[in-house]
C-alpha positions as CSV (number, residue, x, y, z in Angstrom):
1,X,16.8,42.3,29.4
2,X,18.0,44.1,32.5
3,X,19.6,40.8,34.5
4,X,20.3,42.4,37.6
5,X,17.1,41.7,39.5
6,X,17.9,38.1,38.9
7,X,21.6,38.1,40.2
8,X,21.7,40.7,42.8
9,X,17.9,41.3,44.1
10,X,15.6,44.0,43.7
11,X,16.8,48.0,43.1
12,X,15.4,51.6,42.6
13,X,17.3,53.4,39.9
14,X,16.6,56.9,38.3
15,X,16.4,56.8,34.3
16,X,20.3,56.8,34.0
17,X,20.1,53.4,35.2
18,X,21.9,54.8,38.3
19,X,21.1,53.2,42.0
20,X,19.0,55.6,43.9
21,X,20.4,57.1,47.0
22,X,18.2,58.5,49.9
23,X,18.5,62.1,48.3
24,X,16.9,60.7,45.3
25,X,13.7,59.8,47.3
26,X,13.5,63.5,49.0
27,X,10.6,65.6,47.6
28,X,7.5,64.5,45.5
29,X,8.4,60.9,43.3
30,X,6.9,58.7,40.9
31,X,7.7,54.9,41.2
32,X,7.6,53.1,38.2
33,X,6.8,49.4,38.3
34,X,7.4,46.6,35.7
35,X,5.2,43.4,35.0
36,X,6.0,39.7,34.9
37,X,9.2,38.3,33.4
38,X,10.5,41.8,32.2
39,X,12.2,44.7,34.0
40,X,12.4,48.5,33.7
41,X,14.0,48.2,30.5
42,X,11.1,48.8,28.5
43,X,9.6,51.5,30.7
44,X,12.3,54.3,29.6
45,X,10.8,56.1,27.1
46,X,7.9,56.8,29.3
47,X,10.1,57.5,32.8
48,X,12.3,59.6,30.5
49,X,8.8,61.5,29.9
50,X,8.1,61.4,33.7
51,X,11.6,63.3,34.4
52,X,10.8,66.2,31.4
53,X,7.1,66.5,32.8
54,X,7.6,65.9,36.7
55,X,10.6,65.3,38.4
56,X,13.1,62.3,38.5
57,X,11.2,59.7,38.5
58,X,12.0,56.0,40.3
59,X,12.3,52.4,38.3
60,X,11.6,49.2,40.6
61,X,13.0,46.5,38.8
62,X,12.5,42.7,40.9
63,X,12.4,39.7,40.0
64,X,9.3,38.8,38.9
65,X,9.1,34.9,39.1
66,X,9.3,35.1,42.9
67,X,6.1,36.3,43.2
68,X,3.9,38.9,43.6
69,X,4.2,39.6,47.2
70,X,7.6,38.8,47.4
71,X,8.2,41.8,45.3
72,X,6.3,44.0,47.2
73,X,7.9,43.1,50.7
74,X,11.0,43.9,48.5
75,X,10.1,47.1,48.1
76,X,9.1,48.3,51.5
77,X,12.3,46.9,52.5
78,X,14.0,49.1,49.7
79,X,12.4,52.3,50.8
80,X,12.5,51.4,54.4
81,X,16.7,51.5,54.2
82,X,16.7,54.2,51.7
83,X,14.2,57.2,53.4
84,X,15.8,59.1,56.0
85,X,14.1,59.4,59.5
86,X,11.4,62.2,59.1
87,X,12.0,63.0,55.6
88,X,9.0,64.2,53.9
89,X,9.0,62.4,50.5
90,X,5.5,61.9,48.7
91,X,5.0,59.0,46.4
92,X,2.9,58.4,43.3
93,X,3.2,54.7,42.4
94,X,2.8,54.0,38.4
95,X,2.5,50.5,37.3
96,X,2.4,48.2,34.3
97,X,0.4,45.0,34.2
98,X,1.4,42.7,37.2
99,X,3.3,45.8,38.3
100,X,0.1,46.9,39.4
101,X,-0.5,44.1,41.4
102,X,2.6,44.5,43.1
103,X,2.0,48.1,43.5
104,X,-1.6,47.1,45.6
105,X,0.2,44.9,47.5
106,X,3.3,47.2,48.8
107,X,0.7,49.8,49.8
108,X,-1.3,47.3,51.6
109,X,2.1,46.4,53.8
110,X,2.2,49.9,54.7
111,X,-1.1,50.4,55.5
112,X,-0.6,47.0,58.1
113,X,2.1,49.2,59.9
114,X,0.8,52.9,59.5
115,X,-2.1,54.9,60.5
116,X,-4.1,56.5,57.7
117,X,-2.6,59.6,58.2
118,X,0.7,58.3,57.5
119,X,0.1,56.0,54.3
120,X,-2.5,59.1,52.9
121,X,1.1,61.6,53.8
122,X,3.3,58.7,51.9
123,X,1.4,57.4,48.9
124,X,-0.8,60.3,47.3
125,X,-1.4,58.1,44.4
126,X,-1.4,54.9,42.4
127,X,-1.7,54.6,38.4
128,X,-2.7,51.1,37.1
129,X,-1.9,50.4,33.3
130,X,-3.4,47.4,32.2
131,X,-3.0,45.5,35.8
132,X,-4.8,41.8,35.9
133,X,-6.9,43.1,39.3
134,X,-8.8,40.0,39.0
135,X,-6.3,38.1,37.3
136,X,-6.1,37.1,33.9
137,X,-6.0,33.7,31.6
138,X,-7.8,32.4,35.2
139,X,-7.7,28.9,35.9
140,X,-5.1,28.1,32.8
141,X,-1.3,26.2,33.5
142,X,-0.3,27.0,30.1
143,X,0.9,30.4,30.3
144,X,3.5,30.4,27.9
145,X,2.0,33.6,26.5
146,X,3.1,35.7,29.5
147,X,6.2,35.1,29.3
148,X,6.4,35.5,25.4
149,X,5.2,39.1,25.0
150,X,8.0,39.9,28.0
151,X,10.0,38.3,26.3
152,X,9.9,40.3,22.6
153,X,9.6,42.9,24.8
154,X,12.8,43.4,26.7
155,X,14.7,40.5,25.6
156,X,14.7,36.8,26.1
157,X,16.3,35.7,29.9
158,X,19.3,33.6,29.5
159,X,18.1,31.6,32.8
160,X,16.3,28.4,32.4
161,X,12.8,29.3,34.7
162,X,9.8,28.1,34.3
163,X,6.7,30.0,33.3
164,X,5.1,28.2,36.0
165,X,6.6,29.8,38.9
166,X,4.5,31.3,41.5
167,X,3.7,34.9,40.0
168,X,2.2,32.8,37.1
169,X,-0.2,30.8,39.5
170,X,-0.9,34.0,41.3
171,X,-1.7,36.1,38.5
172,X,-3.8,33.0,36.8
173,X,-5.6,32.2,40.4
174,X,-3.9,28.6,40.5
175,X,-2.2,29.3,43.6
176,X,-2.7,27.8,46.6
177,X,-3.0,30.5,49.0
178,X,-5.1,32.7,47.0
179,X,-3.4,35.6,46.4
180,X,-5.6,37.8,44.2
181,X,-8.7,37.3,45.9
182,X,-7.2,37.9,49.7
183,X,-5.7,41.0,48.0
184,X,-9.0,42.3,46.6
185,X,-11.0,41.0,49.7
186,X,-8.9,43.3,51.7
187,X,-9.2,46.7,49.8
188,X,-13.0,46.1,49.4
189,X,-13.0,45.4,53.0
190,X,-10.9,47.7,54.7
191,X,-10.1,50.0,51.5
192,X,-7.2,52.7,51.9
193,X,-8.8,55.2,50.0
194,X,-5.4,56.0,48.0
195,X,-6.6,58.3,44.6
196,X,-6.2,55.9,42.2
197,X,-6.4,55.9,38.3
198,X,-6.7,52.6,35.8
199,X,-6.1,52.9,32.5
200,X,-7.0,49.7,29.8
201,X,-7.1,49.6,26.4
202,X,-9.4,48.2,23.6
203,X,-7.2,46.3,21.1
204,X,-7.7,42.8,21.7
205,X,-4.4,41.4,19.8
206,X,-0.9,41.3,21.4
207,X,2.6,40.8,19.6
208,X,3.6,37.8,21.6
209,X,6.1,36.4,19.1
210,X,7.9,36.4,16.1
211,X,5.8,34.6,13.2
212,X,2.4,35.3,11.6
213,X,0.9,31.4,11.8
214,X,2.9,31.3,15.4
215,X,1.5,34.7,16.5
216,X,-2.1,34.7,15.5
217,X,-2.3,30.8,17.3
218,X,-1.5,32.4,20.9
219,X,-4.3,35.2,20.0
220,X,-6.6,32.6,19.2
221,X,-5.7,31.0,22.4
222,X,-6.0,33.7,25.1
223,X,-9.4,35.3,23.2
224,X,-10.8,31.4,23.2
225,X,-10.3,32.1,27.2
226,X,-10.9,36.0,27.7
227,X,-13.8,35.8,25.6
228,X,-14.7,39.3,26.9
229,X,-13.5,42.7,25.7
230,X,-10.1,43.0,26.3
231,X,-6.0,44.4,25.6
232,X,-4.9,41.3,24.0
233,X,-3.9,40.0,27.5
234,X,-6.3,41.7,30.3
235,X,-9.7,41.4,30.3
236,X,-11.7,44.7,30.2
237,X,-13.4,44.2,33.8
238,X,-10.4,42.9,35.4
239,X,-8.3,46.0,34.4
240,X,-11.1,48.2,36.2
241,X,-10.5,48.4,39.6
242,X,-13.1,49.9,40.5
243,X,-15.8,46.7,39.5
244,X,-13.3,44.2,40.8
245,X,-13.9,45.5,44.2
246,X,-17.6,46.2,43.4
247,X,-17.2,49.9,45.7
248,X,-18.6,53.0,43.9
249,X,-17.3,55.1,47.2
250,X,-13.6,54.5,46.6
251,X,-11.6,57.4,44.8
252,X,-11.0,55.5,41.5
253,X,-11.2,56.9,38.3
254,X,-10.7,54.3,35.1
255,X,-9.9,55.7,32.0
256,X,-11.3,53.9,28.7
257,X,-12.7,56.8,27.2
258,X,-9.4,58.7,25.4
259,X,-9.1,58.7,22.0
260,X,-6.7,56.2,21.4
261,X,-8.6,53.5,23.5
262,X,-9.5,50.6,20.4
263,X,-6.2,50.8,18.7
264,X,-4.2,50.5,22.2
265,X,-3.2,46.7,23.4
266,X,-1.5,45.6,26.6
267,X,1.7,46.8,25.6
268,X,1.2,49.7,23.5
269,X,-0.2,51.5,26.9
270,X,2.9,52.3,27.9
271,X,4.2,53.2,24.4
272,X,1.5,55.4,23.5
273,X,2.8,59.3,24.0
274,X,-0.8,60.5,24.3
275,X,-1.8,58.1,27.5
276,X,1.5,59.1,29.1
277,X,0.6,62.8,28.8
278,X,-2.6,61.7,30.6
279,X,-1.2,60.0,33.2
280,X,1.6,62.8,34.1
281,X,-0.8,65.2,34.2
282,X,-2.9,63.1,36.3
283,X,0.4,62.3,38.8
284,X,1.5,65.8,38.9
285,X,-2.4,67.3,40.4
286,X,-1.6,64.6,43.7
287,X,1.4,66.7,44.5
């Protein structure tokens, strides 16, 4: 696991693992956004893909215990000291699980301090993989299993942190202040009308850990809860953006029809070669 976020803050870095630099953000980008307890690490192979089929593409790696908004406040404050004044660049944000969340969240903060014109000139589109937009596991404090598939994933984190930290509550709807629903109250109310594409999957079993007995007990767990279709992780209706908010007028397409759909979990959706050649060629018609 990538342990910079944790000791020296948020960064955008192109695939070399290099810190971007404000001629990196010139031109048409995609952003690639991590979920909870990982980082960019695992996203390679498929921003690797992005750079062969696009153009350099960007890796936000945070740390994602903070929470949720946090990391998107980070990220405005990124971009705001790497853009140069009246540069052109046009973003397509692309976003794994929580990533996603963070992803609504950062374009919401633009849209607080930019006119229509100038978020729809900015952000030309957002890609969803998987995202909890309603949350997932709602209501539950034992969320060990988030962190467990993050962490045979990319690599356990040497730092003692709780699975309980405010992303967790967030993403669970145990927070105090409401996160997820303020979020999704917002963009039903006063939507940005960003084109936007989610993509879930159909495979309702996750790799969490190491161990048959150990494995199939935290499956057992989360589908006792989901109880609906779902990746493994997300829940079928909370992955689709478009009934979360309950608008049929908002430019969102969600994607559960490809081939690959029922053998495609949580975490294969950003393995699978075949979803990432939908998703390119889905980012590369916004520019």
């Amino acid at each position: 696991m990538s342990l910079e976020p944790v000791r020296e803050g948020p960064s955008l870095t192109r695939v070399d693992g290099a810190w971007a630099c404000a001629r990196d953000l010139v031109g048409d980008r995609v952003i690639l956004i991590h979920g909870f307890t990982a980082s960019s690490v695992y996203l390679r192979a498929f921003a690797r893909y992005f750079q062969d089929q696009l153009a350099e593409p960007l890796l936000y790696d945070y740390d994602s215990y903070l929470g949720i908004d946090v990391a998107a406040a980070q990220l405005v404050d990124l971009l705001d000291n790497l853009r140069q004044p009246g540069d052109r660049s046009r973003f397509v944000v692309v976003a794994h699980s929580m990533g996603g969340l963070v992803a609504r969240r950062f374009l919401r903060l633009v849209a607080e301090r930019e006119d229509d014109a100038a978020v729809a000139n900015l952000i030309v589109g957002a890609c969803y993989m998987g995202t909890p937009h309603a949350g997932t596991l709602v209501g539950q404090s034992a969320v060990s299993p988030l962190a467990d598939i993050s962490d045979l994933l990319t690599g356990m984190s040497p730092f003692l942190r709780s699975p309980l930290c405010r992303s967790a509550k967030q993403l669970t709807q145990t927070d105090t202040d409401g996160f997820i629903k303020t979020l999704n109250a917002a963009d039903s109310d006063a939507p940005l009308k960003v084109p936007t594409l989610t993509v879930s999957g159909g495979l309702s079993h996750l790799e969490f850990c190491n161990g048959r007995i150990r494995n199939d007990l935290f499956n057992q767990f989360v589908q006792n809860i989901l109880r609906t279709p779902n990746d493994g992780l997300v829940a079928e209706s909370s992955a689709d953006l478009q009934n979360v908010l309950g608008r049929l007028d908002l430019p969102i397409t969600h994607d559960a029809a490809y081939p690959a759909y029922e053998t495609t979990n949580h975490s294969y959706l950003i393995r699978n070669q075949s979803i990432a050649a939908r998703v390119a060629r889905w980012c590369r018609d916004r520019f």
